[in-house]
C-alpha positions in Angstrom: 5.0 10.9 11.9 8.0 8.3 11.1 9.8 8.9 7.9 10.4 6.1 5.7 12.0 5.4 3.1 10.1 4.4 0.1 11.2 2.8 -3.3 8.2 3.1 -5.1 4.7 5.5 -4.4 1.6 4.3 -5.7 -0.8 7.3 -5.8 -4.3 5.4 -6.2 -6.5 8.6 -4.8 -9.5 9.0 -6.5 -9.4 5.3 -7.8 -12.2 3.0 -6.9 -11.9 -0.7 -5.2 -10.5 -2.8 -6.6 -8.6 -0.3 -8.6 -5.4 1.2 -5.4 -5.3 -2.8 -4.7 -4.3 -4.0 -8.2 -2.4 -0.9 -8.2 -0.1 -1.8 -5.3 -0.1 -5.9 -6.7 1.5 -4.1 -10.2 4.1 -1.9 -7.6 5.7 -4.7 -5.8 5.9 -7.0 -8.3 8.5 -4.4 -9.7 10.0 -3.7 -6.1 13.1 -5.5 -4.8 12.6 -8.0 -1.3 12.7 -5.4 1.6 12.1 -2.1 -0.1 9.2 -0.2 0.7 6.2 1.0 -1.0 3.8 3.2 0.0 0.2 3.4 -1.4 -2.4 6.6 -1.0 -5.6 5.6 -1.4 -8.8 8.0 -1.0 -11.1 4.3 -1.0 -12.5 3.2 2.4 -12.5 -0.2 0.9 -9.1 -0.4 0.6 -8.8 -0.2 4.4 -10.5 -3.9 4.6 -8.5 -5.3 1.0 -5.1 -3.8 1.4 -4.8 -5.3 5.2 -6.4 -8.8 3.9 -4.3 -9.3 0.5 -1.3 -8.7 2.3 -1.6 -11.2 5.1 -2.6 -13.7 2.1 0.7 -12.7 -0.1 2.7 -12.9 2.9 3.9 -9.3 2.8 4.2 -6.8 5.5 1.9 -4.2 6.7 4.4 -1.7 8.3 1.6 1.3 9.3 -1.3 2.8 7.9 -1.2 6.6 8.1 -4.8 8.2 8.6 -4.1 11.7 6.8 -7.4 14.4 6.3 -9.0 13.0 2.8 -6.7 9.8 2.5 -4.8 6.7 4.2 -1.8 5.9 3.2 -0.1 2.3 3.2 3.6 1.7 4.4 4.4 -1.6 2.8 7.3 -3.9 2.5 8.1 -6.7 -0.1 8.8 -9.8 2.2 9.8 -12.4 -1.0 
């Protein structure tokens, strides 16, 4: 697994759609263009949202990590 490194985790497990997205929105408004963020989200929504809002905000999907009971979201603020 490639290590990154992140500037701000946003641990949304156990929170319900729309709940890990608005979570991560609230995260990079407070990151700096370029750092990373990372999100863990237990919501199989998320997979569809996450993917979809980002595209639309013009921010970069750098991986999604599959792990046993959760995804997480390698994000980067783009502007």
């Amino acid at each position: 697994m490639t290590e990154y490194n992140v500037a701000i985790e946003v641990d949304a497990r156990g929170s319900f759609c729309p709940g890990p997205m608005m979570e991560l929105i609230k995260a990079i408004r407070q990151a700096e263009v370029g750092e990373l963020l990372s999100l863990l989200s237990s919501d199989e929504g998320t997979r569809n949202d996450v993917p979809a809002w980002l595209k639309k905000a013009k921010h970069e999907l750098v991986e999604i990590i599959n792990l046993e009971d959760h995804d997480k979201y390698i994000v980067k603020k783009s502007h």
